[in-house]
C-alpha positions as CSV (number, residue, x, y, z in Angstrom):
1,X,101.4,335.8,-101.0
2,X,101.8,332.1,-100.7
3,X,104.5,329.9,-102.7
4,X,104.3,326.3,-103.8
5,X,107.4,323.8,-102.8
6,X,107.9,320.2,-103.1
7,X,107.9,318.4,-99.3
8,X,108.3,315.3,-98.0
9,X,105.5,314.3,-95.8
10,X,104.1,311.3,-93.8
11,X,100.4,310.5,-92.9
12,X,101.1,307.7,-90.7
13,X,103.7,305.6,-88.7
14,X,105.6,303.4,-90.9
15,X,108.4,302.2,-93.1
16,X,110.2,304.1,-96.1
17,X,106.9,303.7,-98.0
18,X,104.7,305.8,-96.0
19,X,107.0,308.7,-97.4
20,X,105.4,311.2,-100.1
21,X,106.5,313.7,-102.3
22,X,103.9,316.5,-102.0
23,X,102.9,320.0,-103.1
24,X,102.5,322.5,-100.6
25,X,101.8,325.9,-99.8
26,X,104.4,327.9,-97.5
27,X,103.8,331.7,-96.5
28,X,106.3,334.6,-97.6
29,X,108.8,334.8,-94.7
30,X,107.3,336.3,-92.2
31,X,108.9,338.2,-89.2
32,X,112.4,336.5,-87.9
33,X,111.8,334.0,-90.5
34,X,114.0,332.9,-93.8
35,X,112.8,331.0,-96.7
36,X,115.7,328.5,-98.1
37,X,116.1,326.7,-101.5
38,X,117.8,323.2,-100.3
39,X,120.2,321.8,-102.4
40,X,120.9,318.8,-100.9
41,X,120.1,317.0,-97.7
42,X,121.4,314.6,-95.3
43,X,119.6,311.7,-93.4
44,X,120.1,311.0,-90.0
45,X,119.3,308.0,-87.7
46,X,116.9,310.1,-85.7
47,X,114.5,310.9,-88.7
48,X,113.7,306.9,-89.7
49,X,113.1,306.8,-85.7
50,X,110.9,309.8,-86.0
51,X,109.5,308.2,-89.5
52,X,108.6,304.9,-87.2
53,X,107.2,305.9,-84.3
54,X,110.5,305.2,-81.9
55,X,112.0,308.7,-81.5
56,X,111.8,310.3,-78.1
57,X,108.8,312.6,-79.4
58,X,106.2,311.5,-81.3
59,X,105.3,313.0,-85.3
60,X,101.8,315.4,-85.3
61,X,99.9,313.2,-88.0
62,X,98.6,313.1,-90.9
63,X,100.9,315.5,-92.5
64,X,104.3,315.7,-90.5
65,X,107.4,316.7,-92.2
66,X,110.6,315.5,-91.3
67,X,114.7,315.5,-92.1
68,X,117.0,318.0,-89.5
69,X,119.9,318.7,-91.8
70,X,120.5,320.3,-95.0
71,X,122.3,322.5,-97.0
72,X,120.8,325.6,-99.4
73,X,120.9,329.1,-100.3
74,X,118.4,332.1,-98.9
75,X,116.1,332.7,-101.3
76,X,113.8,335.9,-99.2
77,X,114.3,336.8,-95.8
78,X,110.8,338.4,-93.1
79,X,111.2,341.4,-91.2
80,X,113.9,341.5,-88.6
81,X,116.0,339.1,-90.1
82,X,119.8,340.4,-89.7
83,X,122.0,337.5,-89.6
84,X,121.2,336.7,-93.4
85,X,120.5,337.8,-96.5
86,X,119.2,336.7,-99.9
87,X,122.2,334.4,-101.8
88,X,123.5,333.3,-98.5
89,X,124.6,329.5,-98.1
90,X,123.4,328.0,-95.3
91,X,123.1,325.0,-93.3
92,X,119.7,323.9,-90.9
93,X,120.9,324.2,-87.2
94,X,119.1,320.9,-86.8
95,X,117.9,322.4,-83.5
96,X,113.8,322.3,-84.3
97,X,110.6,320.0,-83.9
98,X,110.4,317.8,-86.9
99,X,107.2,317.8,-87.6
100,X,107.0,321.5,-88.4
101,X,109.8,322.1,-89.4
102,X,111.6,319.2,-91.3
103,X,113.7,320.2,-94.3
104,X,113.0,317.5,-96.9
105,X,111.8,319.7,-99.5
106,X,112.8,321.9,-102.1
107,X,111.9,325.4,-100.0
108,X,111.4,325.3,-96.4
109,X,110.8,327.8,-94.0
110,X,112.5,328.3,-91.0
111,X,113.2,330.6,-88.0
112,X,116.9,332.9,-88.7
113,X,117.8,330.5,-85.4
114,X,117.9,327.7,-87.2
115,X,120.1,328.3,-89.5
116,X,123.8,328.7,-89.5
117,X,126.0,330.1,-92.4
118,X,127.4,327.2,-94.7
119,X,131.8,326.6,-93.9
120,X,133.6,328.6,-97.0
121,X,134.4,326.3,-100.4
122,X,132.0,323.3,-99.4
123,X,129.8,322.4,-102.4
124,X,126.0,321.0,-100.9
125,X,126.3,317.5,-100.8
126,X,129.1,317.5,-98.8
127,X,127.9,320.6,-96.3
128,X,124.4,318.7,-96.0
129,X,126.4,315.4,-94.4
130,X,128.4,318.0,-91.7
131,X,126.2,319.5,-89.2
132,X,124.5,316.9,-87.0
133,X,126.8,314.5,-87.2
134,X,130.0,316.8,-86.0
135,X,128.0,318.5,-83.6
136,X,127.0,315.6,-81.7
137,X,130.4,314.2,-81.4
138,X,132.1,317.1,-80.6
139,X,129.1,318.4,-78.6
140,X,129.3,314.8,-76.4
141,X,133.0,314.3,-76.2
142,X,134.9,317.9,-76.4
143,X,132.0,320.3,-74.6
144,X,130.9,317.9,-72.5
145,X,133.4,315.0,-71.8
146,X,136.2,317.1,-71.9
147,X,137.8,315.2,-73.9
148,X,141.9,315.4,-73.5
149,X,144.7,314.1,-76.1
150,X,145.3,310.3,-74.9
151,X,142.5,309.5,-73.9
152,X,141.2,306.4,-75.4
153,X,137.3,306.9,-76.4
154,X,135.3,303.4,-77.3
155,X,132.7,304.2,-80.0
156,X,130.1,302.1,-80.4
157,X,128.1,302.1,-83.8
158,X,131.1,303.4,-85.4
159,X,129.8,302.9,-88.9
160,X,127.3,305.6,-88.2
161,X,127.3,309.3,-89.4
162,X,127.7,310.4,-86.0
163,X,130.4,307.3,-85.4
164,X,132.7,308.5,-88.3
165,X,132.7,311.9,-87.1
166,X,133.7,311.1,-83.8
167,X,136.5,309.1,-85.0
168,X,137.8,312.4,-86.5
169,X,137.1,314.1,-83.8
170,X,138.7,311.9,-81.4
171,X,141.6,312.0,-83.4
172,X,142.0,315.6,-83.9
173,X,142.2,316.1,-80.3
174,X,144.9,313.6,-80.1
175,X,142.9,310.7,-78.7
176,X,143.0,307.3,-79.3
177,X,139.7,306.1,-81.2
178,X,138.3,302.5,-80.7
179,X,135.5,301.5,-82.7
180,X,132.9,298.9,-82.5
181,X,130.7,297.6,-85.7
182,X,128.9,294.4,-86.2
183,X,130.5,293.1,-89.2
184,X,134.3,292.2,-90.2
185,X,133.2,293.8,-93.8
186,X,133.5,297.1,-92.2
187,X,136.6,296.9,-90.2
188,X,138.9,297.9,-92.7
189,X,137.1,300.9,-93.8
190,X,136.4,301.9,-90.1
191,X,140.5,301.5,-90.0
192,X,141.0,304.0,-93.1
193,X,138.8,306.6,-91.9
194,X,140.9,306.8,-88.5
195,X,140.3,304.2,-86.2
196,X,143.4,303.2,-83.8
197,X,141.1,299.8,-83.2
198,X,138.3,298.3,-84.4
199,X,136.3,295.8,-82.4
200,X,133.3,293.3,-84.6
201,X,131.2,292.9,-81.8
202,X,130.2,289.6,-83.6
203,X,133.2,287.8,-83.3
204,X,135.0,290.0,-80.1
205,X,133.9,290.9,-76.9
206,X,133.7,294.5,-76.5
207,X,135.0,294.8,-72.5
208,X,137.4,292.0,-72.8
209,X,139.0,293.3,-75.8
210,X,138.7,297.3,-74.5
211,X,140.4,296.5,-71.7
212,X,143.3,294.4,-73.5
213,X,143.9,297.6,-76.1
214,X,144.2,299.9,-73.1
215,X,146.4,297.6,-71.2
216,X,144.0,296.7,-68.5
217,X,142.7,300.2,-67.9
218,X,139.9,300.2,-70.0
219,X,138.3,303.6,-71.8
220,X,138.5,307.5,-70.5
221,X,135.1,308.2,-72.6
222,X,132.4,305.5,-74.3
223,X,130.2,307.1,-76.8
224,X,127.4,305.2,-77.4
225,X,124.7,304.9,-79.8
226,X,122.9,301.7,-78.9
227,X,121.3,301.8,-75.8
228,X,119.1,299.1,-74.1
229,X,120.5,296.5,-71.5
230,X,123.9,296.1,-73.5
231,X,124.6,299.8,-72.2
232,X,125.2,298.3,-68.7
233,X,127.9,295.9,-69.9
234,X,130.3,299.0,-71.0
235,X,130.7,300.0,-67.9
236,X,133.4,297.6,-67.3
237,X,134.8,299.2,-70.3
238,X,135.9,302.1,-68.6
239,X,138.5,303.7,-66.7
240,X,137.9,304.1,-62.7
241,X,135.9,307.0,-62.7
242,X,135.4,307.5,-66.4
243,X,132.8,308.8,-68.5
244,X,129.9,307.1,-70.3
245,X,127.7,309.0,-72.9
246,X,124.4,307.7,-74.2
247,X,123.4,309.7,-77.0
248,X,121.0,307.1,-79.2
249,X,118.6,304.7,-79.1
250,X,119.3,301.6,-81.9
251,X,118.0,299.5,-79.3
252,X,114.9,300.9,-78.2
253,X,114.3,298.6,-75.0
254,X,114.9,301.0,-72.0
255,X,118.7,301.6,-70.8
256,X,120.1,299.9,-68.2
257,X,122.8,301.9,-66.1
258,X,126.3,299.9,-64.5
259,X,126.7,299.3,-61.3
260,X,129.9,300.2,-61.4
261,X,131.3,303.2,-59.9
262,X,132.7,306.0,-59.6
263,X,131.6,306.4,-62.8
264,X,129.8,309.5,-65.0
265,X,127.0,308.6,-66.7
266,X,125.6,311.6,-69.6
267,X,122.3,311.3,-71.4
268,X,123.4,313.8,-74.2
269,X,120.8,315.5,-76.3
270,X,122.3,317.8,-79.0
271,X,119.6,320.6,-78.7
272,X,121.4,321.9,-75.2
273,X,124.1,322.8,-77.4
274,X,122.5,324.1,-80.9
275,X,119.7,325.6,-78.9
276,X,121.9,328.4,-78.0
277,X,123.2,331.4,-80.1
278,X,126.8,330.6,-78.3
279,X,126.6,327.0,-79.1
280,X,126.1,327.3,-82.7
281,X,129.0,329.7,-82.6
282,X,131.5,327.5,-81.4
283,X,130.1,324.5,-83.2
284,X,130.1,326.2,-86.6
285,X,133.4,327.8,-85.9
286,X,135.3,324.3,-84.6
287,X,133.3,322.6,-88.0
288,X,134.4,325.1,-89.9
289,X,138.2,324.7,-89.1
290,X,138.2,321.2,-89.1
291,X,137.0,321.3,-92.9
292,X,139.4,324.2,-93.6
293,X,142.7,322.2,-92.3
294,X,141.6,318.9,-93.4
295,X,141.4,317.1,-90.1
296,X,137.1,316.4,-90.4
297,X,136.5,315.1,-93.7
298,X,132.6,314.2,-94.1
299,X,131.8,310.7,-95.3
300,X,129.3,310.5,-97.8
301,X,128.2,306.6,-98.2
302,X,125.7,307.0,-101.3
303,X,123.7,310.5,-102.8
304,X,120.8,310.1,-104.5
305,X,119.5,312.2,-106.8
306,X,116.0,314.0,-106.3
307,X,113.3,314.3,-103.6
308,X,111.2,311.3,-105.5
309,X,114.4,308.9,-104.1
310,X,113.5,309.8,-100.5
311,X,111.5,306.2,-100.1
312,X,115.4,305.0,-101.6
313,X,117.6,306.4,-99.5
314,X,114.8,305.5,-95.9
315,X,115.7,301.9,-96.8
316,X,119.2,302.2,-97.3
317,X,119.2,303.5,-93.6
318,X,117.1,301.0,-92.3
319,X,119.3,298.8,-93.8
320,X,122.3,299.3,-91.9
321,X,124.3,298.7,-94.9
322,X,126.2,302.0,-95.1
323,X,129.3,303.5,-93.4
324,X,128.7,307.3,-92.9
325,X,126.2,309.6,-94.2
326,X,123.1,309.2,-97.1
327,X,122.8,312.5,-98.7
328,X,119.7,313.4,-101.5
329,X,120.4,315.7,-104.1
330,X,117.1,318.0,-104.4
């Protein structure tokens, strides 16, 4: 027996407007499988890469899906499914190939690993904007920086989904957060949602001023979402010895490394942690917390309102306009 949904698909490489709204037919669940009535999702910078050609893997065209994250109920579960049941909220793992298995769509189909049961009391918009963007930054600067309480962490791209979270993050483990963004506009926001410092990288220069805010020393941990030859330069933003993470690609040129050491240098790719049964564990558990006693507090720039306002919400991205996350209400 087959079943009709709504998806999002693309035919070719492109801008928002190569998105469509389609019909499409999806299998019953089949074994280890669980079909899942989305209620909202959340886009990430990683899908208009994936949408454009310049994601780290390329889409299987014509007729690729896309979106990682969102947040629904279990509508039918296959054979051998034991970790959910039908009424269940859940939340995509985000730990899947894109173009079979995106989640823009009304029902989507996905493995029982990919899913992870939604945190107690959180309605869908809000659940949709959690998952990726928490996990990476506690994924890149608890799990594998080690993150300690004093430690001053330089984020770069703060305005970002993943950015805002790991100012939260950073601050829940008693660190000091710096923040970069390009714009004065979004320095006092950045400085309500938790920043200790803000840095426009248009009017400031990022080492100089790194190294003045940490009395010389410069950063235990960068975070950083740009990439390209600029990645080089933060090097001197650091401690002796300290830790540089590299976990996006706004500019798409290759990186370019410091010569500057002793120094750690992580390329981090969130799959290594959500690809494991353990690592979604202690993901959901630490997100799950963090919502419960306040201290990680998603931030939702705009929600639209229905699948058709995918091409919308694509352009608001590229636009670079937004501070935190672009949720669509299916």
């Amino acid at each position: 027996m087959s079943i009709t949904a709504r998806a999002v698909l693309f035919h070719e490489i492109g801008g928002p407007d190569v998105l469509s709204v389609e019909e499409v037919e999806l299998p019953a669940p089949g074994p280890g499988e669980v079909l899942v009535r989305v209620e909202a999702l959340a886009l990430n910078r990683a899908e208009a890469l994936f949408r454009s050609g310049g994601y780290f893997y390329q889409p299987t065209l014509p007729g690729s899906r896309n979106g990682y994250e969102a947040a629904g109920v279990v509508e039918a579960v296959g054979p051998e499914v034991t970790a959910f049941a039908p009424g269940d909220p859940v939340l995509s793992a985000a730990n899947r190939e894109l173009s079979d298995h995106g989640v823009y769509g009304d029902l989507v189909l996905l493995p029982e690993t990919a899913l992870v049961p939604r945190p107690t009391g959180v309605d869908a918009e809000t659940a949709a904007a959690v998952w990726v963007t928490y996990s990476t930054a506690y994924g890149a600067l608890v799990e594998r920086a080690g993150m300690r309480a004093g430690d001053h962490v330089l984020i770069t791209g703060a305005s970002s989904g993943v950015g805002t979270a790991a100012i939260q993050v950073a601050r829940r483990a008693g660190a000091v957060p710096v923040a970069t963004t390009r714009t004065e506009a979004k320095r006092r926001r950045l400085l309500e949602l938790g920043a200790e410092h803000v840095i426009v990288t248009g009017a400031e220069d990022v080492v100089e001023e790194t190294r003045r805010l940490t009395g010389g020393r410069g950063a235990e941990i960068v975070l950083d979402a740009i990439g390209g030859a600029e990645f080089a330069a933060l090097g001197a933003a650091a401690v002796e010895d300290g830790t540089l993470i590299s976990y996006g690609w706004l500019n798409e040129q290759p990186i370019l490394l410091p010569m500057r050491w002793p120094l750690t240098v992580l390329g981090y790719n969130n799959f290594a942690l959500v690809g494991t049964a353990e690592g979604r564990r202690r993901t959901a558990h630490y997100i799950g917390s963090g919502l419960t006693d306040g201290t990680l507090r998603p931030v939702v720039a705009e929600v639209f309102d229905g699948l058709d306002r995918i091409q919308d919400a694509h352009r608001l991205m590229d636009s670079n306009a937004h501070t935190g996350k672009i949720v669509v209400r299916v």
